[in-house]
SEFI-835972 format. One record per residue (C-alpha): residue number from 0; residue in three letters; x, y, z. Coordinates in steps of 0.001 Angstrom, whole numbers, plus 500000, padded with zeros to 6 digits. Layout:
<sites>
(site NUM,Ala,(X,Y,Z))
...
</sites>
This chain:
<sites>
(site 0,Unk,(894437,626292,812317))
(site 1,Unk,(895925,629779,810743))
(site 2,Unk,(894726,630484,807453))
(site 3,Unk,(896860,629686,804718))
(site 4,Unk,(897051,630493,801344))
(site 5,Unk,(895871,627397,798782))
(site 6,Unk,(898665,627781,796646))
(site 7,Unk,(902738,629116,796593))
(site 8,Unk,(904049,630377,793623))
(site 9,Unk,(906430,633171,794116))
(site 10,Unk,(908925,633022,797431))
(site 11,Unk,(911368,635851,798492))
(site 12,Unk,(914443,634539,799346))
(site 13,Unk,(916891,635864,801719))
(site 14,Unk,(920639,634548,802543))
(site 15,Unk,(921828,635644,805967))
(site 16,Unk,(919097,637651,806558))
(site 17,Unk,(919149,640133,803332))
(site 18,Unk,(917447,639883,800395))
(site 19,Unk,(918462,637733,797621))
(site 20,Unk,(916300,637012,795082))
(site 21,Unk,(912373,635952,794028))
(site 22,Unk,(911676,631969,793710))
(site 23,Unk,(908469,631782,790988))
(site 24,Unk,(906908,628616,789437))
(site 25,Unk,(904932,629295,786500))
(site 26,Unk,(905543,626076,784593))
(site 27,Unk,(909157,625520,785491))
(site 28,Unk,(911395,627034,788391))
(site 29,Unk,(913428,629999,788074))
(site 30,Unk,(915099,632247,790394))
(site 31,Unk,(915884,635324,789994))
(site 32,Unk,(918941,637712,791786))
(site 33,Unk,(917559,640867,792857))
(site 34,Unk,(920566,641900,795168))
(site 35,Unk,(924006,640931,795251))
(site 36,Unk,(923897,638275,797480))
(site 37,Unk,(924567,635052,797185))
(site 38,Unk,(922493,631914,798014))
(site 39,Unk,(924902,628866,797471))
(site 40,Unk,(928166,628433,796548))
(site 41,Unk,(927201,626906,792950))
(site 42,Unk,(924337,629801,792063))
(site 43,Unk,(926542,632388,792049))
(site 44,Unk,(925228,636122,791383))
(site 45,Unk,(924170,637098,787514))
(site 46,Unk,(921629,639012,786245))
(site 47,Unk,(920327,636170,783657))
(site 48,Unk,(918144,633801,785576))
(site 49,Unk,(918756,630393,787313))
(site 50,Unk,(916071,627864,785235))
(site 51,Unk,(915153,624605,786782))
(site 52,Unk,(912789,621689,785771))
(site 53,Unk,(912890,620507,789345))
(site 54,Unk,(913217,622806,792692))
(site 55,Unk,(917036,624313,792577))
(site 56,Unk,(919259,621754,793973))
(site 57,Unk,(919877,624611,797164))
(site 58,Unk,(916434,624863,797703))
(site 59,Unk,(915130,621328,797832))
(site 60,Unk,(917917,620156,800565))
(site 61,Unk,(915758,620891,803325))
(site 62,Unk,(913007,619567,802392))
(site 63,Unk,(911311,616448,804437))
(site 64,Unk,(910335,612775,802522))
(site 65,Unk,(908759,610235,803900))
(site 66,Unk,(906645,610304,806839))
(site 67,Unk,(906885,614339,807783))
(site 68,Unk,(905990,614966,803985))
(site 69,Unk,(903546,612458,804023))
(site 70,Unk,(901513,614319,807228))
(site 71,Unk,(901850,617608,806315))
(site 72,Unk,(899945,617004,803033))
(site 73,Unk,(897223,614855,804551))
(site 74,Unk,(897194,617783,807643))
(site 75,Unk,(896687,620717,804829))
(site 76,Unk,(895325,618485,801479))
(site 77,Unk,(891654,620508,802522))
(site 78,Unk,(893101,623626,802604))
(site 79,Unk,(896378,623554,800744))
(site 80,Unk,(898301,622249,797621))
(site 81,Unk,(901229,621189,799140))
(site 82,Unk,(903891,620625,796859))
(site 83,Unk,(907878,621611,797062))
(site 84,Unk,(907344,625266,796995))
(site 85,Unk,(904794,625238,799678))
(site 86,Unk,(907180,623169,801618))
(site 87,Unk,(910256,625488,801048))
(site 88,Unk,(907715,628614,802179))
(site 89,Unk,(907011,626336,805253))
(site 90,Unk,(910816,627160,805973))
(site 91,Unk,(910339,630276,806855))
(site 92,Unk,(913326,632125,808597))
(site 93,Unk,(913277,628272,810731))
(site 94,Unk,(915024,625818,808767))
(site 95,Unk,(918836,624808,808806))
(site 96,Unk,(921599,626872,806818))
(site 97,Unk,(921384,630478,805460))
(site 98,Unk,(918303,630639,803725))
(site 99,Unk,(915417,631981,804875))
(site 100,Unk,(911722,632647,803063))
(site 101,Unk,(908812,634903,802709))
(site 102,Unk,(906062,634395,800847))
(site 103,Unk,(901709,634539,801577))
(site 104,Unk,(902770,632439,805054))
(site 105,Unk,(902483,634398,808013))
(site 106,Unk,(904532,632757,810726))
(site 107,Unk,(903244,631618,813943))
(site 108,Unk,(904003,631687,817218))
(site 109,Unk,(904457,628443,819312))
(site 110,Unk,(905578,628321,823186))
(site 111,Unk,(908734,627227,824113))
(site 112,Unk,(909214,624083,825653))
(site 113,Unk,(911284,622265,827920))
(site 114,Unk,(913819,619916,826803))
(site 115,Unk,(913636,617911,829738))
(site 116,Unk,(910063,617738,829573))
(site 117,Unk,(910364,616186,825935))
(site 118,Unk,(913297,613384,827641))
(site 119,Unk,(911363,612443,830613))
(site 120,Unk,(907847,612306,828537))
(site 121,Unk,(905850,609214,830190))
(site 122,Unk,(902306,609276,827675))
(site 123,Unk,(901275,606757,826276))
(site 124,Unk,(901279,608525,823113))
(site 125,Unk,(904642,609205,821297))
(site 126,Unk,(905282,612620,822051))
(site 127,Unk,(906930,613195,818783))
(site 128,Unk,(903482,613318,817262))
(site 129,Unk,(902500,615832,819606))
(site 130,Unk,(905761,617692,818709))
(site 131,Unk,(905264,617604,814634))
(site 132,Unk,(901470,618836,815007))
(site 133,Unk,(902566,621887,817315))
(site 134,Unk,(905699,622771,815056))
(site 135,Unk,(905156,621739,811611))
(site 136,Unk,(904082,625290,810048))
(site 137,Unk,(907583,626679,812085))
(site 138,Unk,(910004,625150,810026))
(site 139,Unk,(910991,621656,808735))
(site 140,Unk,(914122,619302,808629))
(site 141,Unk,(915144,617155,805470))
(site 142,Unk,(914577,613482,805364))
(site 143,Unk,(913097,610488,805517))
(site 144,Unk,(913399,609477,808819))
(site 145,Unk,(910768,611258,810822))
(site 146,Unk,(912163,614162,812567))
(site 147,Unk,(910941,617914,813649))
(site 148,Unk,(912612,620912,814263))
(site 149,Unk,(911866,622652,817889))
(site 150,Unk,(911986,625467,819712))
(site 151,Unk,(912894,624574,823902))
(site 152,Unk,(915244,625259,826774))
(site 153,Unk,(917854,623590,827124))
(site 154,Unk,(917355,622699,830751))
(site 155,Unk,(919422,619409,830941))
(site 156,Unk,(922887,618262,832418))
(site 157,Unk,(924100,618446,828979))
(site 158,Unk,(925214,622353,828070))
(site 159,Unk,(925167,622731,824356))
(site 160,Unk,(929246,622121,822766))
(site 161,Unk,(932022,624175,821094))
(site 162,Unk,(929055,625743,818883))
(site 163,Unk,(927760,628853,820584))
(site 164,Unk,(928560,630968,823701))
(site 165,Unk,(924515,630957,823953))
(site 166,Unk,(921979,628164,824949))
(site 167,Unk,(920980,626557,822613))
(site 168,Unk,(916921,626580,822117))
(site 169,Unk,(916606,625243,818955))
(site 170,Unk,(916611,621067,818874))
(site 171,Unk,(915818,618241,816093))
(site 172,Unk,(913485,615696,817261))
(site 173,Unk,(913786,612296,816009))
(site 174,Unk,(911597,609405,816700))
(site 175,Unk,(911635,605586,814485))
(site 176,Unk,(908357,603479,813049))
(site 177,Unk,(907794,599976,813284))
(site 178,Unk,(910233,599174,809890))
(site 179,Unk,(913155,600474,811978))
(site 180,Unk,(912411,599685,815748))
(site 181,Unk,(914781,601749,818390))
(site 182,Unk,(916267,603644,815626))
(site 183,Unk,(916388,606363,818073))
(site 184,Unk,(919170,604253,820132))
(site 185,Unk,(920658,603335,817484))
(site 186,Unk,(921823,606505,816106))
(site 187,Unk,(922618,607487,819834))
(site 188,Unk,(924890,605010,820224))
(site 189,Unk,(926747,606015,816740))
(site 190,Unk,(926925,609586,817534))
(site 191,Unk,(928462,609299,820698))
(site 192,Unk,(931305,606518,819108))
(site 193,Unk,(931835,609387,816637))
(site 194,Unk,(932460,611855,819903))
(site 195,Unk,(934241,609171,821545))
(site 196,Unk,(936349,609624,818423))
(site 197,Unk,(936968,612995,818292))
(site 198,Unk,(934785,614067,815287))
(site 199,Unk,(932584,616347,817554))
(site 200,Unk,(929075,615841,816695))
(site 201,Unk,(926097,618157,818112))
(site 202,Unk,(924872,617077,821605))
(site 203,Unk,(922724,614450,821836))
(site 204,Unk,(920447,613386,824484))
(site 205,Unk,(918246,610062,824476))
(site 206,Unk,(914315,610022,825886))
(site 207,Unk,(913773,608078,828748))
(site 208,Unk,(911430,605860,826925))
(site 209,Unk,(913741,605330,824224))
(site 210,Unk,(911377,606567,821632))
(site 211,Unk,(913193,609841,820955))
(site 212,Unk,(916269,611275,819793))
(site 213,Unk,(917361,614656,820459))
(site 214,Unk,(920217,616888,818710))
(site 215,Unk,(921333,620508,818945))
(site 216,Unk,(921622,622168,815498))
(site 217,Unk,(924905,623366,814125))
(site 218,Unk,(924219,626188,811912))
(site 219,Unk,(923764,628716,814536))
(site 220,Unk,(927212,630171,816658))
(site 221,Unk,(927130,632943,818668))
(site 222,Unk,(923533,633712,817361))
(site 223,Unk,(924242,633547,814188))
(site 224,Unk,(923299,631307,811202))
(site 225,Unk,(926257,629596,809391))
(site 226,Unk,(925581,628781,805512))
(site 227,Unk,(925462,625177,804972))
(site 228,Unk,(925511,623360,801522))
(site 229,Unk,(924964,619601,801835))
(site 230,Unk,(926905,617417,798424))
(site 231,Unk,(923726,616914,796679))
(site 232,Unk,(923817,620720,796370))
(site 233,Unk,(927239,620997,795627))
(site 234,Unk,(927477,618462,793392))
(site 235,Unk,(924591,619762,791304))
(site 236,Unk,(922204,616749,792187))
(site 237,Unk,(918224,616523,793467))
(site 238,Unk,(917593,614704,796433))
(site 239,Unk,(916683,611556,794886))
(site 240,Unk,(919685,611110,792938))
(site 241,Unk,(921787,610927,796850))
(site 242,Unk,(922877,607597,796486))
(site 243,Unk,(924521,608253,792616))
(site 244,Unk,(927874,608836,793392))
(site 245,Unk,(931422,607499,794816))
(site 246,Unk,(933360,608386,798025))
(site 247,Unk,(936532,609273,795495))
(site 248,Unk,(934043,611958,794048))
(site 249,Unk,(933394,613004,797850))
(site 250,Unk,(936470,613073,798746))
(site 251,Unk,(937547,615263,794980))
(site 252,Unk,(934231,617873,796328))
(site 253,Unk,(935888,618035,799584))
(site 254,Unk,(939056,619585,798132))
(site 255,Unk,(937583,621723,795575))
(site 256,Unk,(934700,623336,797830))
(site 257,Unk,(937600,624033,800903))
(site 258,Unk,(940727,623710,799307))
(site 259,Unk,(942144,622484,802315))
(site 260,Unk,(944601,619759,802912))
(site 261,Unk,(942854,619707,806832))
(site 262,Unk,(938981,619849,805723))
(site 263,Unk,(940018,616299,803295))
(site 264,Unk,(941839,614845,806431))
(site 265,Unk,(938504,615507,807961))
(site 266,Unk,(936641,614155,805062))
(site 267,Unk,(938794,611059,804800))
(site 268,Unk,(938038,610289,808594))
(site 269,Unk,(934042,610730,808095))
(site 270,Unk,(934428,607870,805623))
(site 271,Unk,(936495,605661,807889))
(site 272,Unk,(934128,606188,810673))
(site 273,Unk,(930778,605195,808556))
(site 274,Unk,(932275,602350,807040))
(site 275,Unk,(933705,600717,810032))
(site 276,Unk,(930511,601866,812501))
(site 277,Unk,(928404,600061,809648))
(site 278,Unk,(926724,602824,808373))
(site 279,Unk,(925264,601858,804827))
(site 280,Unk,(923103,605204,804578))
(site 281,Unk,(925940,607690,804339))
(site 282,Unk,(925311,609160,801119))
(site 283,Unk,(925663,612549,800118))
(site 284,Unk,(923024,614462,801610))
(site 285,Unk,(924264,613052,805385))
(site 286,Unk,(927731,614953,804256))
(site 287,Unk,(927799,618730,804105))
(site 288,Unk,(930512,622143,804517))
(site 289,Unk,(929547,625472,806000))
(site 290,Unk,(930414,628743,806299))
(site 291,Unk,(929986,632400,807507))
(site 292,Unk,(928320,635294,805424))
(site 293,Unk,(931606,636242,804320))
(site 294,Unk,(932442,632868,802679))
(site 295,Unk,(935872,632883,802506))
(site 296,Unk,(936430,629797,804783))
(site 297,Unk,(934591,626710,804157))
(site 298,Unk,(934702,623463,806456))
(site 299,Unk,(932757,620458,806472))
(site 300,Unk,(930201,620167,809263))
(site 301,Unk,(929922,618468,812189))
(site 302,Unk,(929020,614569,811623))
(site 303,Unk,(925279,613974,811484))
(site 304,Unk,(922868,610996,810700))
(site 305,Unk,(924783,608306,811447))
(site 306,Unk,(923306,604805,812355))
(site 307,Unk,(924329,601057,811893))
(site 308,Unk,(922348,599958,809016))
(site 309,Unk,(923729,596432,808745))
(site 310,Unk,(921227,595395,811592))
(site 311,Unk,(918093,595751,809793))
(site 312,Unk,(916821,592901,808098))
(site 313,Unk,(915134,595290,804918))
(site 314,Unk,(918286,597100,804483))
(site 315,Unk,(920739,595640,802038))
(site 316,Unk,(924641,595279,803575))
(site 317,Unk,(925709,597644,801156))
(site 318,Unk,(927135,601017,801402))
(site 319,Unk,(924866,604396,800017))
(site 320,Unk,(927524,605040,797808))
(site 321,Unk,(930392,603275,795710))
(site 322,Unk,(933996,602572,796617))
(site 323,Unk,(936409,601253,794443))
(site 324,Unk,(933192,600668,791805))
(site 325,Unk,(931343,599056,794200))
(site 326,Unk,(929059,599202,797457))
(site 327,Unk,(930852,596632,799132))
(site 328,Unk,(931896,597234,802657))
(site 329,Unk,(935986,597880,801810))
(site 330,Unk,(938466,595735,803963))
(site 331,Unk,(941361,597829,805583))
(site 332,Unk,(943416,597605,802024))
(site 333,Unk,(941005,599604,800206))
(site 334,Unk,(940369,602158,802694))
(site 335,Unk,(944300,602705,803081))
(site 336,Unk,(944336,602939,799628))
(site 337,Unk,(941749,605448,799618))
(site 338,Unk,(943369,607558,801839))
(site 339,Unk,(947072,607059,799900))
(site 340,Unk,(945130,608547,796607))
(site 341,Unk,(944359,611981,798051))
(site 342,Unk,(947322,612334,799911))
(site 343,Unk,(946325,611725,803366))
(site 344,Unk,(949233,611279,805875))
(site 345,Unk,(949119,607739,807406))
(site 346,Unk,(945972,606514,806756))
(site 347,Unk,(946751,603490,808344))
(site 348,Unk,(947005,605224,811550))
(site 349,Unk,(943736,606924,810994))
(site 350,Unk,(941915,603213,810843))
(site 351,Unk,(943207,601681,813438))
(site 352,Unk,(942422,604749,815829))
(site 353,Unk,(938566,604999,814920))
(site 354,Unk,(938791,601266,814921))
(site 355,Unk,(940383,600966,818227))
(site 356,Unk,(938061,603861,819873))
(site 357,Unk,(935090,602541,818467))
(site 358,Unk,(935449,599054,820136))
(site 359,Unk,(936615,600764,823297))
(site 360,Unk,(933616,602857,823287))
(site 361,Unk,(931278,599718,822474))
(site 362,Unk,(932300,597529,824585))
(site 363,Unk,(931583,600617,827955))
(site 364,Unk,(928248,601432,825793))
(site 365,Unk,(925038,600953,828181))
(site 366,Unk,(922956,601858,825397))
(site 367,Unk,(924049,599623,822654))
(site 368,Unk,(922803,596691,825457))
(site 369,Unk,(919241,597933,824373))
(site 370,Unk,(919369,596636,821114))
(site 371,Unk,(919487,593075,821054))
(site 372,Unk,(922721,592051,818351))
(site 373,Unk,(923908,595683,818158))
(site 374,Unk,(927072,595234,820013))
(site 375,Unk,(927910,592094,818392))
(site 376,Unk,(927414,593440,814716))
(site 377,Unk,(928826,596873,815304))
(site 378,Unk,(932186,594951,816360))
(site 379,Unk,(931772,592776,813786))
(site 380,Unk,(931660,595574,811131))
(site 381,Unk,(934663,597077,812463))
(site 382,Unk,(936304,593569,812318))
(site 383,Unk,(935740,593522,808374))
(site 384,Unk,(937011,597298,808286))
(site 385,Unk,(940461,596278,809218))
(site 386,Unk,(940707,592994,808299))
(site 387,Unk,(943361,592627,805589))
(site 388,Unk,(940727,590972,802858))
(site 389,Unk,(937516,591222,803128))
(site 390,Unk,(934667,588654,801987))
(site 391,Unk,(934088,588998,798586))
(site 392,Unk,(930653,586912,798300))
(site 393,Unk,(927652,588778,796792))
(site 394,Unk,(925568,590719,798971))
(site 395,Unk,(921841,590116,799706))
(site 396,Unk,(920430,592136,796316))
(site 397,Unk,(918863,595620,797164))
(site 398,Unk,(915466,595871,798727))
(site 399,Unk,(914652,598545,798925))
(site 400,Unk,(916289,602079,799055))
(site 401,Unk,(917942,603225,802279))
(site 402,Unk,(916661,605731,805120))
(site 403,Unk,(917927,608918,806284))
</sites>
């Protein structure tokens, strides 16, 4: 193992590759501007400080939970205090948006792999572990669901899409525990019904075995990094608090942050989508905008993170965040009228198209035959969608709080 420093306390910050500003943590956070340059769209340059009892909303979206978190503390706990800053120096110039980070960390170098290699992996061991230990000081991906960012060559069928004239070489790796079996073909299945209907995810592949998923990142075209803000940052909210908001209030950020009448079309049809795919985990960290250095046009990123929910036996059926007042899964009448408050031409259009695409794409899915009930609840979810009332009944009460 390199040697690492025990403790982090002071990060330099750049955004788009020029300096920015010094992170420090004496008691409290508090960044400081050094240059005038920018690091989110709600931190705007002054020469008074930015003070924070937790990390800075635009800092902490990156950072893993759950399993990744877990392992990198029990990897380092004899060498390191890993807390929030160490993770955010594990970023390095690696992890997804703008930001980049330089602190006592010296990067490492780690070989580039194959992404075919990764797909057609036959070990009885899940190569994902293999993956996290290799590339876990090289950058790191937010979440619970365990997932690591990697460095390969695109050597597949599948060129990377619409997102760079380059190759891409830099891939998430996603892989599922026991709570959440075949999560992997799960959210395969939902990102290619949200291609099928024309929302243009990231490529995607699937592992032979099943046991990993495989994206392209979207912040890099032409070589270059795009910033990206997720709506826990925008909305001026720490991770934790994801799930404490309303679709209306997603819909309201949409506008303000783009002040486009196309980006809330957009917006309006990433709502649709999750709610009649079944996704109950698309709260406001799974919803983000981007934009170049210049930052005079912002647009909401591809859709990412998206799997059927209502499948899982420890998940309640309800959605990540309100509608209406409540988590209830809307019927078509409360999704029109959704779309009829902000304006949104023919909303009733917009339904029935996801809804008719989605149960075209289902029903000529291979993959969604893996899961045993997929098919039938996915349909079933898009049934409810457009019915013209939905059931009103009480839902199972929460058990526990949902995955990334």
């Amino acid at each position: 193992m390199v040697e690492l420093p025990h403790k982090i306390n002071q990060i330099q910050v750049k955004a788009f590759g020029k300096s920015a500003g010094e992170l420090i943590q004496p008691s409290h956070y508090t960044f400081q501007y050094t240059q005038q340059n920018s690091i989110s769209l709600t931190m705007k340059y002054q020469n008074t400080p930015y003070n924070y009892g937790a990390l800075h909303p635009i800092f902490s979206q990156n950072l893993p939970e759950g399993y990744v978190r877990h392992y990198i503390s029990e990897k380092l706990r004899r060498h390191a205090n890993v807390n929030d800053m160490y993770l955010l120096a594990l970023q390095l110039d690696k992890g997804i948006g703008h930001l980049s980070y330089a602190s006592e960390l010296k990067k490492t170098e780690v070989e580039q792999l194959s992404l075919n290699d990764i797909l057609n992996w036959q070990g009885q061991e899940n190569i994902f572990h293999q993956l996290l230990d290799r590339y876990y000081l090289n950058g790191l991906v937010s979440g619970v669901q365990p997932k690591v960012l990697v460095n390969a060559v695109n050597d597949t069928r599948k060129p990377s899409i619409g997102r760079s004239l380059l190759q891409q070489e830099n891939f998430i790796i996603k892989t599922y525990d026991d709570e959440f079996p075949l999560l992997t073909v799960n959210e395969y299945v939902c990102m290619e019904a949200a291609r099928a209907c024309g929302l243009q995810p990231s490529q995607c592949w699937l592992s032979d075995n099943l046991k990993t998923f495989v994206t392209e990142r979207f912040d890099v075209v032409n070589g270059k990094r795009l910033g990206l803000e997720d709506f826990t940052v925008l909305m001026g909210k720490q991770g934790d608090e994801k799930y404490q908001s309303s679709y209306e209030m997603l819909m309201k950020a949409t506008y303000l942050f783009t002040q486009s009448d196309i980006q809330l079309r957009q917006m309006y049809q990433y709502i649709i989508f999750n709610c009649l795919i079944g996704n109950g985990d698309a709260h406001l960290k799974n919803f983000s905008v981007q934009y170049d250095e210049n930052r005079k046009k912002i647009t909401l990123t591809p859709p990412y993170d998206i799997t059927h929910t209502l499948i899982y036996d420890t998940i309640d059926n309800k959605m990540a965040l309100k509608l209406n007042g409540v988590k209830l899964f809307p019927d078509r009448k409360q999704l029109v009228a959704l779309g009829k408050t902000y304006n949104i031409n023919k909303p009733e259009f917009i339904i029935e198209n996801i809804a008719d695409t989605i149960r075209d794409h289902i029903n000529k899915s291979i993959e969604v035959n893996i899961i045993k009930g997929l098919k039938g609840s996915i349909l079933s979810s898009v049934h409810c969608g457009t019915s013209i009332k939905y059931s009103s009944k009480s839902y199972i009460q929460d058990k526990k709080r949902k995955f990334d």
